[in-house]
MARLUMVEX-839709 format. One record per atom (N, C-alpha, C): residue in three letters; x, y, z. Coordinates in pm, whole numbers, padded with zeros to 5 digits, always signed. Example, Ala and Ser with C-alpha at 12.3 -4.5 7.8 and 13.67 -1.06 7.14 Angstrom:
# residues 2
ALA+01319-00569+00780 ALA+01230-00450+00780 ALA+01320-00330+00780 SER+01285-00225+00708 SER+01367-00106+00714 SER+01290+00003+00787 
# end
This chain:
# residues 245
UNK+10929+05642-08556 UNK+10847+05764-08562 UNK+10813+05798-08706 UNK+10698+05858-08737 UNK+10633+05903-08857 UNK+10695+06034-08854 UNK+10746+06077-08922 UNK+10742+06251-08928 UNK+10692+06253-09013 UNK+10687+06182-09192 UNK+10595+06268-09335 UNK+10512+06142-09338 UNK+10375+06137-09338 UNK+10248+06078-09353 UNK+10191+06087-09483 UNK+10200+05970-09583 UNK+10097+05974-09684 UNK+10003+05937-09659 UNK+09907+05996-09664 UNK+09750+05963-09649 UNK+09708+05938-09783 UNK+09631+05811-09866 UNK+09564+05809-09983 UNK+09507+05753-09945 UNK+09369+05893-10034 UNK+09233+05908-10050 UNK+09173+05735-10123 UNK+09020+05689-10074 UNK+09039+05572-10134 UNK+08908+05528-10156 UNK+08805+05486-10225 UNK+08724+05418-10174 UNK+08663+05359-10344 UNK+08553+05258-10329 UNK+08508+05167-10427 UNK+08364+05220-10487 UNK+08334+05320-10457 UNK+08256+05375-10485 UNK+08254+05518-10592 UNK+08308+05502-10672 UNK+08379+05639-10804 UNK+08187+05609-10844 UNK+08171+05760-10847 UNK+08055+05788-10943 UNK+08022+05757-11078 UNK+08143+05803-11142 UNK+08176+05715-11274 UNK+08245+05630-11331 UNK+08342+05589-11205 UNK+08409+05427-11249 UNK+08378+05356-11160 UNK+08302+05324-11102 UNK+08270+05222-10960 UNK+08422+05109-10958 UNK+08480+05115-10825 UNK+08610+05010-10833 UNK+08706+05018-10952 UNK+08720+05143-10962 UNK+08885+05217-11026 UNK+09006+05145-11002 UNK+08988+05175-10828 UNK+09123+05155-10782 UNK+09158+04998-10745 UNK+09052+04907-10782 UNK+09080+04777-10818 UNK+09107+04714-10959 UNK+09088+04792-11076 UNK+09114+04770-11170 UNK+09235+04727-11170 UNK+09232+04689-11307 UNK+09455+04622-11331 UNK+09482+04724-11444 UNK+09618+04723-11425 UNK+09728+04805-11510 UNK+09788+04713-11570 UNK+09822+04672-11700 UNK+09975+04666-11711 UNK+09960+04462-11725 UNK+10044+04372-11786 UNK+10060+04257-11831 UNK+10077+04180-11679 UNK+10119+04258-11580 UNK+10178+04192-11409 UNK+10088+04200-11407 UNK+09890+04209-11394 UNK+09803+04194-11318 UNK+09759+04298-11188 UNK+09905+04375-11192 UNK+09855+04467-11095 UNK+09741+04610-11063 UNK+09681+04612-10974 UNK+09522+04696-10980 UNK+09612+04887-10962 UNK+09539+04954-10980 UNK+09586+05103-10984 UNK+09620+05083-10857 UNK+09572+05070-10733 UNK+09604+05084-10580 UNK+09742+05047-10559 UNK+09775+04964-10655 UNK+09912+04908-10622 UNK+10049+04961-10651 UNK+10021+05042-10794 UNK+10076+05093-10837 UNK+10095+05208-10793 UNK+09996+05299-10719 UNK+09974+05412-10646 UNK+10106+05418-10549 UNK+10058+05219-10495 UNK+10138+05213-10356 UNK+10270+05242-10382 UNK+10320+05133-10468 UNK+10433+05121-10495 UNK+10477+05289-10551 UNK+10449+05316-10586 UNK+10502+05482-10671 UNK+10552+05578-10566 UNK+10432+05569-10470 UNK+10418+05660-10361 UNK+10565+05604-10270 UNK+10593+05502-10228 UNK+10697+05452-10158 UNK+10827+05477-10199 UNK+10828+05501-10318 UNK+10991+05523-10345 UNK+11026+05646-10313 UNK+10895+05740-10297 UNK+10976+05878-10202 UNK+11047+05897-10096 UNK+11181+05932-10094 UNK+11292+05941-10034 UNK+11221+06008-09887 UNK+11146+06103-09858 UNK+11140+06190-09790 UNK+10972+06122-09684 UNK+10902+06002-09754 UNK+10827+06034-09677 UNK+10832+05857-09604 UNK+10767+05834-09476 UNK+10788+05737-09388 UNK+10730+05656-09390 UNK+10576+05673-09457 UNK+10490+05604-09421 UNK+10353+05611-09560 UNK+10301+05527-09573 UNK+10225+05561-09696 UNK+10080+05476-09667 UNK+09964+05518-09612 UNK+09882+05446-09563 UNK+09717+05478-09592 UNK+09591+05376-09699 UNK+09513+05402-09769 UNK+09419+05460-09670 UNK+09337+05563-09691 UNK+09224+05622-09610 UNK+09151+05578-09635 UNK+09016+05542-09630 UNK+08904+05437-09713 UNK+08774+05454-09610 UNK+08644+05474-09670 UNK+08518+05487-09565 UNK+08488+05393-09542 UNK+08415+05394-09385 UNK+08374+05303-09326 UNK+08231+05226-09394 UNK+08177+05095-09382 UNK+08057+05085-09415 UNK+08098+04955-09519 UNK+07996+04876-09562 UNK+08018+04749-09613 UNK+08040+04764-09778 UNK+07983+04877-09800 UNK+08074+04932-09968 UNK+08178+04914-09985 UNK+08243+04928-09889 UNK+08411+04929-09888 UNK+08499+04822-09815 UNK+08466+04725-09776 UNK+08494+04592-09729 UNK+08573+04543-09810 UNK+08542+04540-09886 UNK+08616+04431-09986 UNK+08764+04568-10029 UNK+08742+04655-10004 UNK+08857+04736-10036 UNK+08963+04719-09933 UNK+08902+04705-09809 UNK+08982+04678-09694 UNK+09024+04508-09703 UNK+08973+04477-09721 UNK+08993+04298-09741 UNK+09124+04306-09842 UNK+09131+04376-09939 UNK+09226+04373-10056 UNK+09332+04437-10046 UNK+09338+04576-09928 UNK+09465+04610-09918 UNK+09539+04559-09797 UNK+09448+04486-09722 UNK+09528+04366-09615 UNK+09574+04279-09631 UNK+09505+04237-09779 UNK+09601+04087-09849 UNK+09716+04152-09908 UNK+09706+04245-09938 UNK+09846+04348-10063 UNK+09957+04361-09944 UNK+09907+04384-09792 UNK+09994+04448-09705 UNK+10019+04547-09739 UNK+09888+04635-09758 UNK+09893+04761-09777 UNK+09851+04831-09649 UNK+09908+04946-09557 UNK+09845+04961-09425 UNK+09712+05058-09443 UNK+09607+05050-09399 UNK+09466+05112-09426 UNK+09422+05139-09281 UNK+09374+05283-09334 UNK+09244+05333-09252 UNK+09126+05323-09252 UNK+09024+05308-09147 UNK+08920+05339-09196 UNK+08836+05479-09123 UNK+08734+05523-09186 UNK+08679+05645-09141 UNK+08550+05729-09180 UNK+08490+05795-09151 UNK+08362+05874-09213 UNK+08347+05870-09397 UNK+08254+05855-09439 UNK+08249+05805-09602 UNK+08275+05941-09659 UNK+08169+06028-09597 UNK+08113+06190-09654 UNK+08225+06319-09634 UNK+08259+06294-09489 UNK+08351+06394-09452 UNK+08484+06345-09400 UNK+08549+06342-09552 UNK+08678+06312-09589 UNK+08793+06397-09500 UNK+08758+06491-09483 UNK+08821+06605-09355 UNK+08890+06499-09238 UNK+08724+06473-09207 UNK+08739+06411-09036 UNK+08832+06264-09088 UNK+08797+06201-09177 UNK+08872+06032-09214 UNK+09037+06063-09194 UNK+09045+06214-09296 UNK+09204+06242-09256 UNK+09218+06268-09122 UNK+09195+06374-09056 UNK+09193+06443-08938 UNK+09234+06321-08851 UNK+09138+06189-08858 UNK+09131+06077-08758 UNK+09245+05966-08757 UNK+09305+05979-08918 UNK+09382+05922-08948 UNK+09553+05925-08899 UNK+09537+06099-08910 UNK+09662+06188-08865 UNK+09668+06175-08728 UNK+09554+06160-08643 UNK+09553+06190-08517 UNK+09618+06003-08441 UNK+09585+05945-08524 UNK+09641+05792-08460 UNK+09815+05784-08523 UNK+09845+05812-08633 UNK+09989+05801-08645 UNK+10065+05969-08608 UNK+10016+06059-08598 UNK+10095+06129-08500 UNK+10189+06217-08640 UNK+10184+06252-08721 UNK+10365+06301-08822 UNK+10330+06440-08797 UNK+10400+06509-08854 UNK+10435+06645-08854 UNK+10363+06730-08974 UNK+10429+06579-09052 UNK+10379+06669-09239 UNK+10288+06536-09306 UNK+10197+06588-09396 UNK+10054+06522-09391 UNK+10115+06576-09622 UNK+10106+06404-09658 UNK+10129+06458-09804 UNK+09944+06354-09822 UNK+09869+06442-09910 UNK+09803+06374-09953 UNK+09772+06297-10096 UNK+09730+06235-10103 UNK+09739+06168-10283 UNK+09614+06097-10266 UNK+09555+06053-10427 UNK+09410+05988-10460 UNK+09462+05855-10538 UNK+09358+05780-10467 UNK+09412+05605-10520 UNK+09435+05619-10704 UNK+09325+05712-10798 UNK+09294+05731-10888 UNK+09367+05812-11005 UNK+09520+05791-10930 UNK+09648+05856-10996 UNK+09756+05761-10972 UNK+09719+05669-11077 UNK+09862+05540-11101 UNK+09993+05581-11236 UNK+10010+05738-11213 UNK+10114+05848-11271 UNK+10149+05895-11179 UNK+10122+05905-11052 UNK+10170+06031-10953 UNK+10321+06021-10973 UNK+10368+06125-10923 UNK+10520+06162-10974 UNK+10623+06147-10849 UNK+10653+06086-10791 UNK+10719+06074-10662 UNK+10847+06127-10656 UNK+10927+06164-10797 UNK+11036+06288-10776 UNK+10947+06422-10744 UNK+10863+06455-10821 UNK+10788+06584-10760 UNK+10715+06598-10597 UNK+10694+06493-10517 UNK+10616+06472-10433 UNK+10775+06487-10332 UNK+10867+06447-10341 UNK+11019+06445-10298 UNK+11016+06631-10275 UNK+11031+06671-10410 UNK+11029+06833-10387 UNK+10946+06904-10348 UNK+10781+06885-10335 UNK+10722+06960-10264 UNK+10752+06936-10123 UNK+10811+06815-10058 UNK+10841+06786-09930 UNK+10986+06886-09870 UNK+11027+06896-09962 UNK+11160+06950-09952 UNK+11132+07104-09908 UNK+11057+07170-10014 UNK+11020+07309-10014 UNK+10882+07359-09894 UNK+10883+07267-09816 UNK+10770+07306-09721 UNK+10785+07417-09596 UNK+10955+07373-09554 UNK+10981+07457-09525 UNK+10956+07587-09506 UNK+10912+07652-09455 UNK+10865+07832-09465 UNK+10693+07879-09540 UNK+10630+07760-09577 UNK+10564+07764-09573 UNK+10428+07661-09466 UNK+10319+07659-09542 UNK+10184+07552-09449 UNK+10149+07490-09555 UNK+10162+07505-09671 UNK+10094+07441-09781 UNK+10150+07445-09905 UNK+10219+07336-09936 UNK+10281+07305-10104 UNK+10189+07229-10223 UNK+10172+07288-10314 UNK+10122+07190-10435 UNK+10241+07208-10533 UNK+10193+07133-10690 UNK+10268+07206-10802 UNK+10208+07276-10906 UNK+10282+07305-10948 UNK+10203+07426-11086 UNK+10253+07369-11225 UNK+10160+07338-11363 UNK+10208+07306-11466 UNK+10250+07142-11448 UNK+10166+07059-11355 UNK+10191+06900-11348 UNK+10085+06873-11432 UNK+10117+06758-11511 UNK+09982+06719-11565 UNK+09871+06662-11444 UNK+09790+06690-11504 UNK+09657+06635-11363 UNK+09657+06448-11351 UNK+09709+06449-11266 UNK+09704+06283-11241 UNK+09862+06281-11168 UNK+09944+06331-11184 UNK+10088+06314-11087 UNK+10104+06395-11008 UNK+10019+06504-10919 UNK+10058+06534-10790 UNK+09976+06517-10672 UNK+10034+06538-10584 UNK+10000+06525-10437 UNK+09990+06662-10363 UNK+09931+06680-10232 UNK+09910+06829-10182 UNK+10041+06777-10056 UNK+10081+06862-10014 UNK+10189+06832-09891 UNK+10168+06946-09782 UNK+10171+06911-09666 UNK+10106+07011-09547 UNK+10086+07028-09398 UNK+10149+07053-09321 UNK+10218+07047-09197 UNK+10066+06978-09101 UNK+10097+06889-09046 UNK+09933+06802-08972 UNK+09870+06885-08858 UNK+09934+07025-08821 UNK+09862+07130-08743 UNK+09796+07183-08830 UNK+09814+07232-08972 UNK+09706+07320-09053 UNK+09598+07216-09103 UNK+09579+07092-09108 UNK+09482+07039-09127 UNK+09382+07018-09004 UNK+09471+07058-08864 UNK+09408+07024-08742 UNK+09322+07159-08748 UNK+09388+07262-08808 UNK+09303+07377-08780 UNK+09139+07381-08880 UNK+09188+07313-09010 UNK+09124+07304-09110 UNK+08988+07210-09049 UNK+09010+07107-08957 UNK+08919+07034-08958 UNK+08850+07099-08840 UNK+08855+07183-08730 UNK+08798+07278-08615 UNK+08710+07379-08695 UNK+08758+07446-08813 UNK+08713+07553-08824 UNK+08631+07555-08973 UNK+08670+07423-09085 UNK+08602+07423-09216 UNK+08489+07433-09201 UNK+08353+07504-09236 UNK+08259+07533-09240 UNK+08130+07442-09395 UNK+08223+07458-09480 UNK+08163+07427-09568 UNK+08155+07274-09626 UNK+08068+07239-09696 UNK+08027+07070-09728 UNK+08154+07077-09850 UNK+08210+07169-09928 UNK+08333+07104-10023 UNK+08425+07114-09956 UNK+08445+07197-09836 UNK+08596+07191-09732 UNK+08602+07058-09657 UNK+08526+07013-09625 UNK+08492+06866-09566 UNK+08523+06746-09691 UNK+08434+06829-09785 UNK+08464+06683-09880 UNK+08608+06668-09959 UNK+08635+06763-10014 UNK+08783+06787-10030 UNK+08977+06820-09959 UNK+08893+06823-09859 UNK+09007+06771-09724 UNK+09066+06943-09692 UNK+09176+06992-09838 UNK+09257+07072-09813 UNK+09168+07232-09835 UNK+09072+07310-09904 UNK+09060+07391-09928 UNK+09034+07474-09861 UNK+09058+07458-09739 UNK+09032+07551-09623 UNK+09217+07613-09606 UNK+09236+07507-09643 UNK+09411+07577-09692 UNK+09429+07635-09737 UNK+09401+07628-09929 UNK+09481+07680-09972 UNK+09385+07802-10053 UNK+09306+07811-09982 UNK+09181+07920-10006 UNK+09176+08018-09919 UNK+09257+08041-09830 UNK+09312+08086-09736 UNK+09405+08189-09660 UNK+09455+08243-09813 UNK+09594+08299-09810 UNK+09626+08404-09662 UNK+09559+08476-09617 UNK+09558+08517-09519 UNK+09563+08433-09363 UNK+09576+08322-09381 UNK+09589+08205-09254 UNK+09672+08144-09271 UNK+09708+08101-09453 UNK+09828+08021-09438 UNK+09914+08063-09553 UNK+10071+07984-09517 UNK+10134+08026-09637 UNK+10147+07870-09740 UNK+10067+08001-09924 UNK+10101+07868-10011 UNK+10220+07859-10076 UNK+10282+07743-10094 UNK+10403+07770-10177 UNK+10367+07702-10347 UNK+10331+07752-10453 UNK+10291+07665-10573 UNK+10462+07590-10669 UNK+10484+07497-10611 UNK+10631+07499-10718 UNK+10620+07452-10833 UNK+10734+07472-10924 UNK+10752+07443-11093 UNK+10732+07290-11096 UNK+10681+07283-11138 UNK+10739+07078-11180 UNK+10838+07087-11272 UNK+10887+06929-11221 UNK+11049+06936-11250 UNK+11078+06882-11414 UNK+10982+06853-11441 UNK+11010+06828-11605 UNK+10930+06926-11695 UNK+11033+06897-11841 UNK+10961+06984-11894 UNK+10889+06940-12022 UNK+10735+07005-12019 UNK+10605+06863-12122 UNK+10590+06952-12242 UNK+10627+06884-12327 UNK+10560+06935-12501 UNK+10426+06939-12520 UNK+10330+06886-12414 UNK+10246+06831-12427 UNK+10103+06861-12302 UNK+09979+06875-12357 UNK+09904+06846-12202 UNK+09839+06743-12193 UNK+09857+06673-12033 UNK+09798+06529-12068 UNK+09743+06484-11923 UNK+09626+06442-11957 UNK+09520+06389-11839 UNK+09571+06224-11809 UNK+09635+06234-11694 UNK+09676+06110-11625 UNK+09615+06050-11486 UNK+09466+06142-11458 UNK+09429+06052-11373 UNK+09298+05948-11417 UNK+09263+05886-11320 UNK+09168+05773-11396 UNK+09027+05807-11335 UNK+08939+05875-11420 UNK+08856+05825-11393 UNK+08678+05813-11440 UNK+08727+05774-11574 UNK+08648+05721-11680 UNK+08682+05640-11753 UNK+08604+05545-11821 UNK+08617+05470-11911 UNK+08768+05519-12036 UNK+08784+05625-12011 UNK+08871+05640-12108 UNK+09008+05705-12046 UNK+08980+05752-11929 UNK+09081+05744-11890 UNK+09156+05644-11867 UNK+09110+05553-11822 UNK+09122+05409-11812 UNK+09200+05318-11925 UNK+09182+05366-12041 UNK+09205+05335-12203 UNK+09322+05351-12186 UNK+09333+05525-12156 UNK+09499+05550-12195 UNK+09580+05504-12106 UNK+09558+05516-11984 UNK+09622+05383-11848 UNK+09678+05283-11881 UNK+09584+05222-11957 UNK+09628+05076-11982 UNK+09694+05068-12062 UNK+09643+05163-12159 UNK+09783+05171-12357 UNK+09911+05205-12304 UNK+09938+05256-12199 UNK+10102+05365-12121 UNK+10127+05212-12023 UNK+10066+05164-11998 UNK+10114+05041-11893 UNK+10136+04890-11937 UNK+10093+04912-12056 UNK+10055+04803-12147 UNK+10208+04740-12208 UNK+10225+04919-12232 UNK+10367+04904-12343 UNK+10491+04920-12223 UNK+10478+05006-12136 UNK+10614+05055-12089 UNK+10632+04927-11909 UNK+10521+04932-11853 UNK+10530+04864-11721 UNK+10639+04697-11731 UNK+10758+04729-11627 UNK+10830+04570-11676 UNK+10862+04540-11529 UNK+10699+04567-11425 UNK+10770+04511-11326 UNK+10832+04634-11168 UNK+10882+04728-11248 UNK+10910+04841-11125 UNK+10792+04967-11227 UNK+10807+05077-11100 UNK+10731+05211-11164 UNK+10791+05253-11265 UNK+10697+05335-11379 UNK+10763+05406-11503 UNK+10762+05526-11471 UNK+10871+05576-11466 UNK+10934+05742-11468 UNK+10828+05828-11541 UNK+10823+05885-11500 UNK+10741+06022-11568 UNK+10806+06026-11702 UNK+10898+06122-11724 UNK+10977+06142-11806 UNK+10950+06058-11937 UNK+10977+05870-11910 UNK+10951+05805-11959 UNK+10787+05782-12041 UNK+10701+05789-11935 UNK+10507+05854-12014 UNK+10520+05939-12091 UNK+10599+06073-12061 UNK+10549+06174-12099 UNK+10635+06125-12274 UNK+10730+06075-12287 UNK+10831+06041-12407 UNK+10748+05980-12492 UNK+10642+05864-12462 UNK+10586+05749-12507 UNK+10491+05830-12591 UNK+10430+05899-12476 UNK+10299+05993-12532 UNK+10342+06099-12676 UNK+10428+06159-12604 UNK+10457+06238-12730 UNK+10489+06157-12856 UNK+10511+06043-12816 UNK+10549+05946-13003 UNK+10419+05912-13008 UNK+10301+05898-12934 UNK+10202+05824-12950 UNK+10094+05930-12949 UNK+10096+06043-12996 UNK+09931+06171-12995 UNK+09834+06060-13002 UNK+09798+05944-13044 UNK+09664+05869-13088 UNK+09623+05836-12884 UNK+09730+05815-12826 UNK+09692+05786-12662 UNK+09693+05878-12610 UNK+09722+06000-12621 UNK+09697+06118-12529 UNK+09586+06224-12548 UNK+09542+06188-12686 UNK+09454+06198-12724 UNK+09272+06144-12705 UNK+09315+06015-12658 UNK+09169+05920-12607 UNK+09067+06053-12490 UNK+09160+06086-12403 UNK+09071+06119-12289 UNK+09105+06289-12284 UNK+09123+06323-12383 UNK+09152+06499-12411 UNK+08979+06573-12424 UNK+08930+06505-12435 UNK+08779+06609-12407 UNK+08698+06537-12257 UNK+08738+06510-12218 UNK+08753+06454-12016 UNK+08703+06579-11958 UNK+08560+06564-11907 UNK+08538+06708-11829 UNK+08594+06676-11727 UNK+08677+06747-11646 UNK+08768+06722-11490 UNK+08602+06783-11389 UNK+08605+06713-11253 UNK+08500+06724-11193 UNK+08604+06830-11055 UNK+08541+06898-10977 UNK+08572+06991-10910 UNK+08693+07094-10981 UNK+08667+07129-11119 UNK+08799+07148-11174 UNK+08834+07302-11104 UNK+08739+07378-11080 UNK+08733+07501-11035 UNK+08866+07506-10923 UNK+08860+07409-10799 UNK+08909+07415-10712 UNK+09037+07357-10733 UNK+09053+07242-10808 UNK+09197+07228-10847 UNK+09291+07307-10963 UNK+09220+07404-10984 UNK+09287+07521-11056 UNK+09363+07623-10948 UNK+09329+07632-10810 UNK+09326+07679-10757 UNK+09388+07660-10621 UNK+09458+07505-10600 UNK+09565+07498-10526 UNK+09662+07535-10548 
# end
């Protein structure tokens, strides 16, 4: 049985990195997707970790690549990311629905552990004070069932959760601390040319084979301002709304 469901967001089509999540990290050859995978799996708490990805021949070769990885994949609507989850949740059945984006090969899987933990008493966990690129949303698979009946709008569809956590009167949010503490602010997801830069400079030096600890990035970075620095004027795209989980 599934009870906690990772769903990651997925597809080959980035506006401004076309095939991100096939890129490589790191001296092993391995592409961000993999690293995603692998990161995402060492969470104690969740069962299952499986890529969402749109339907249509754009994305073939994405599906072709996470079947050779033995990575388990969905497929589903390109536009309305809602329904791809919704359809996704509805064939494996869990309780609790964590979501994550192929385009975060930092996600933090001790933090993704504790928002699972703290869901409890609430419908909807994020974190507060993570750098952007290591978290995940976590969220009981009835409030997304409601989310996908009743979202109205073309960014509630395209963004899966904001019918959640925009919501406060329907659901309860819980925002928790992240568990380390950063000297520093630092853009860890990928998805520009330069985000990409600092990816590779943090994977370049530290990757030997298993995932690198947070803790461990965040250490590197702080000896290294010249890499955390590359992608510090990075306009973030929907930033409005991820201020706001």
């Amino acid at each position: 049985m599934v009870k906690t469901l990772c769903v990651v967001q997925a597809r080959l089509t980035s506006s401004r990195l076309p095939d991100k999540v096939v890129m490589k990290l790191g001296k092993m050859g391995k592409t961000i997707a993999e690293h995603v995978f692998e990161r995402l799996s060492l969470c104690r708490n969740i069962d299952k970790v499986v890529f969402a990805i749109p339907v249509g021949r754009n994305n073939d070769a994405l599906e072709s690549f996470l079947v050779e990885k033995g990575i388990p994949c969905f497929r589903g609507s390109e536009d309305n990311v809602l329904e791809r989850f919704y359809n996704c949740i509805k064939t494996y059945e869990p309780e609790i629905v964590v979501r994550a984006t192929s385009d975060n090969p930092f996600v933090d899987w001790q933090q993704v552990d504790a928002q699972i933990e703290n869901l409890p008493g609430f419908d909807y966990v994020s974190s507060k004070d993570a750098p952007l690129g290591t978290g995940a949303e976590v969220f009981y698979a009835k409030g997304l069932y409601e989310a996908y009946l009743k979202a109205s709008s073309d960014r509630e569809r395209e963004h899966v959760t904001p019918y959640l956590y925009l919501h406060p009167e329907l659901f309860r949010v819980n925002r928790i601390p992240y568990h380390l503490s950063l000297s520093g602010v630092y853009r860890l997801t990928v998805d520009t040319d330069k985000d990409f830069e600092l990816a590779q400079r943090v994977y370049d030096e530290l990757y030997d084979g298993q995932p690198i600890p947070n803790q461990k990035v965040y250490q590197y970075l702080d000896a290294h301002p010249e890499v955390w620095q590359l992608n510090k004027d990075v306009e973030q795209k929907e930033n409005d709304l991820i201020q706001r989980r």
